[in-house]
C-alpha positions as CSV (number, residue, x, y, z in Angstrom):
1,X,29.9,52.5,-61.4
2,X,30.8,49.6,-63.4
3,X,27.6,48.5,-65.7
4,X,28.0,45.0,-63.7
5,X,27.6,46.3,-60.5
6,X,24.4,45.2,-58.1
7,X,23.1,48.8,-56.4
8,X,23.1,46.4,-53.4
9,X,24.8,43.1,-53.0
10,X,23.7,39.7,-51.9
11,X,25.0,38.8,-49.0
12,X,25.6,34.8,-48.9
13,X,27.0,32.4,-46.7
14,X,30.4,30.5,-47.6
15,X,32.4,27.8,-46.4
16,X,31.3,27.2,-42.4
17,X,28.6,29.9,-43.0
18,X,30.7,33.0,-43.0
19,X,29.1,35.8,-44.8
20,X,30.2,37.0,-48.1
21,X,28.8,39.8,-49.9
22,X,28.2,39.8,-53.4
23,X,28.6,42.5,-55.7
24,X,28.7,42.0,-59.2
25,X,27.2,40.0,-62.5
26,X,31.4,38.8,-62.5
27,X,31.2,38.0,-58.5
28,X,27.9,36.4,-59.1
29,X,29.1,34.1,-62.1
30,X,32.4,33.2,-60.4
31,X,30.6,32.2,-57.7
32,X,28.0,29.7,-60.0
33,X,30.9,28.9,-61.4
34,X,32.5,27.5,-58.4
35,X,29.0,25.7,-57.6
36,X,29.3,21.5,-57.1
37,X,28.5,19.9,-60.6
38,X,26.6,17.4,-58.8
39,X,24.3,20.0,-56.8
40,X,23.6,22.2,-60.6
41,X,19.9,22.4,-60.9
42,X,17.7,24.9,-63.1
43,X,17.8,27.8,-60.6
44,X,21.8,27.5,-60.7
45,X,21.5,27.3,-64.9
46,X,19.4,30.2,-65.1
47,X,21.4,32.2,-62.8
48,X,24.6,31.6,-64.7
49,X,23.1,32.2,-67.9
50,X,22.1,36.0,-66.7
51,X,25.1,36.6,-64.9
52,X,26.7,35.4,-68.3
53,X,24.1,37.6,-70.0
54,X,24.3,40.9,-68.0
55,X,28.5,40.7,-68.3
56,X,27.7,40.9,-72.4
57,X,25.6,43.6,-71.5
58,X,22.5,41.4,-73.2
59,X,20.2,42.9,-70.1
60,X,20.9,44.6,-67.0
61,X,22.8,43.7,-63.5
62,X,19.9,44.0,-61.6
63,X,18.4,41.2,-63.6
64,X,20.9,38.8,-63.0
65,X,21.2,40.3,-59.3
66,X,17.4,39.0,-59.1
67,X,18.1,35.7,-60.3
68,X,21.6,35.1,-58.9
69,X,19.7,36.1,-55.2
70,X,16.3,33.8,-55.8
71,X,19.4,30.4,-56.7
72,X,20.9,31.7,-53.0
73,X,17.9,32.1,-51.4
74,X,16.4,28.5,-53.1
75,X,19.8,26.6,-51.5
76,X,19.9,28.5,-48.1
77,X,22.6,30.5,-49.0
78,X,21.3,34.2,-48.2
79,X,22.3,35.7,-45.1
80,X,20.3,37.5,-42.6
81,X,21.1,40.8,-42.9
82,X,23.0,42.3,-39.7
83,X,20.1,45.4,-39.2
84,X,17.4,42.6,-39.4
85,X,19.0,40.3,-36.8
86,X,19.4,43.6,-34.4
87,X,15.9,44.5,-34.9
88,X,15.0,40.9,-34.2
89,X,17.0,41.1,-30.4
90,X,15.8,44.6,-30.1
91,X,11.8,43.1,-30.1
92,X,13.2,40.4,-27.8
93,X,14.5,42.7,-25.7
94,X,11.0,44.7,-25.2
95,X,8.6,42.1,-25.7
96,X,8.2,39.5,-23.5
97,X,6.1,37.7,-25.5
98,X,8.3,37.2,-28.4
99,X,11.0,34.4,-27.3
């Protein structure tokens, strides 16, 4: 395994909310990369600079995995993952108390 890959990727939604997962310090850093100047705040600056950080090998991928995911969860990019939306239908499902 490359030293840059996340044991388990983010999974973020891009462009008209289509999931994308991912996987690396590199994916992670092209992706901040890409990020609107005008919507750049600390969380995005941190992020980039471990991302940055963990592709000099200057501390570990699942640093910058931990910071690159709290920047997608802070601007509503993390996606639900697939086993929790099932388990939420599933409760549904059984539960008629749950709507």
């Amino acid at each position: 395994m490359k030293p840059d890959m996340f044991r388990e990727p983010v999974t973020i939604l891009v462009g008209l909310g289509f999931p994308a997962e991912v996987r690396s310090a590199t994916d992670a850093y092209r992706h901040l990369c890409e990020w609107p100047v005008r919507l750049r705040d600390h969380a995005h600056a941190v992020a980039l600079k471990a991302c940055g950080a963990a592709l000099r090998g200057e501390i570990e991928a699942e640093t910058a995995r931990g910071l690159f995911a709290a920047f997608a969860e802070k601007h509503d990019l993390l996606a639900l993952e697939t086993s929790a939306i099932a388990a939420s239908r599933l409760r549904r499902d059984r539960d008629p108390h749950i709507r």
